[in-house]
C-alpha positions as CSV (number, residue, x, y, z in Angstrom):
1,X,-27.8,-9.2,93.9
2,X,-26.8,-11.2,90.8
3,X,-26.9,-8.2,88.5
4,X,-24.5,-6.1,91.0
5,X,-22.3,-9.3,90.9
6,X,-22.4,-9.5,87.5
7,X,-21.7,-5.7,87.2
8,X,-18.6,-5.9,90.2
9,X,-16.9,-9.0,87.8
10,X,-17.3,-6.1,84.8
11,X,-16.1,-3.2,86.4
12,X,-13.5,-4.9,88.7
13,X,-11.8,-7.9,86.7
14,X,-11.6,-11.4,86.5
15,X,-8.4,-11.7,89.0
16,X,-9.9,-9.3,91.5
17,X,-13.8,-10.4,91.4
18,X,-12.2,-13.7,92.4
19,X,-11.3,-12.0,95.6
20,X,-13.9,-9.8,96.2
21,X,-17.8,-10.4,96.2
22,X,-20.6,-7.7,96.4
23,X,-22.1,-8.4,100.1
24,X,-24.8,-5.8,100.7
25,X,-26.9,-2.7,98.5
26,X,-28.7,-0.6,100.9
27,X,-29.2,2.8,100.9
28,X,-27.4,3.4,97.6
29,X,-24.1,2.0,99.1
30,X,-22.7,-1.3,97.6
31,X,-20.3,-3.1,100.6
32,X,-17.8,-5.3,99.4
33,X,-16.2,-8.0,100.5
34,X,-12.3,-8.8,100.2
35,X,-10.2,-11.2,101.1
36,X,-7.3,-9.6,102.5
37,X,-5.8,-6.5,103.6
38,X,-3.5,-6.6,100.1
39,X,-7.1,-6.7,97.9
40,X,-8.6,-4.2,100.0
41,X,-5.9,-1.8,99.2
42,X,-5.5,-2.9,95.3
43,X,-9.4,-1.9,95.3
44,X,-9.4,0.9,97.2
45,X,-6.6,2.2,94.9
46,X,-9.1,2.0,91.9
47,X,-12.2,3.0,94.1
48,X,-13.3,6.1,92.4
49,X,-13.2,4.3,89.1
50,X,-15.1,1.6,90.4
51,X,-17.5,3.6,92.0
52,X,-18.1,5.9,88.7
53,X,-18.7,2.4,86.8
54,X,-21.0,1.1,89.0
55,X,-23.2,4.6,88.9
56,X,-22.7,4.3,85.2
57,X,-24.0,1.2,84.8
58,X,-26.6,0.4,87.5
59,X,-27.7,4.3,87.4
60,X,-26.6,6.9,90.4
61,X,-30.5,6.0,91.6
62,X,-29.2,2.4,92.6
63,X,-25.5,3.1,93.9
64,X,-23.7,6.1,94.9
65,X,-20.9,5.2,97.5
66,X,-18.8,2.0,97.2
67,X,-17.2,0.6,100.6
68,X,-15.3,-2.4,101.1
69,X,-14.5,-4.9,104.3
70,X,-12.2,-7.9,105.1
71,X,-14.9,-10.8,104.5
72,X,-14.9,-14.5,103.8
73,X,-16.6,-15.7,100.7
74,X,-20.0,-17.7,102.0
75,X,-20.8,-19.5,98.5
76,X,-17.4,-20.7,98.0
């Protein structure tokens, strides 16, 4: 998972990879975890050009659908 993390802090931004951490790959779906209800909607917003960076990037064979949930950070 530390390459998607890496990748997420990339594609997403300093500010919002602060508030948001990659939880789970499975099935070519990345899960993220947010915060809050106000970053979940910030990153929804920009969703499709998250989604087409992280294809990009880490190849449509690894992810194809980006989802996100209301989490709390474990490593913080």
């Amino acid at each position: 998972m530390e390459e998607v993390a890496q990748t997420w802090k990339r594609l997403a931004g300093d500010e919002a990879a602060e508030h948001s951490w990659p939880r789970r790959l499975s099935r070519q779906r990345l899960v993220v975890e947010v915060e809050n209800s106000g970053w979940m909607h910030a990153l929804r917003m920009r969703k499709a050009q998250l989604q087409e960076g992280l294809i990009e990037l880490m190849g449509a064979g690894r992810v194809k659908e980006l989802s996100f949930r209301i989490g709390e950070r474990r490593d913080a």
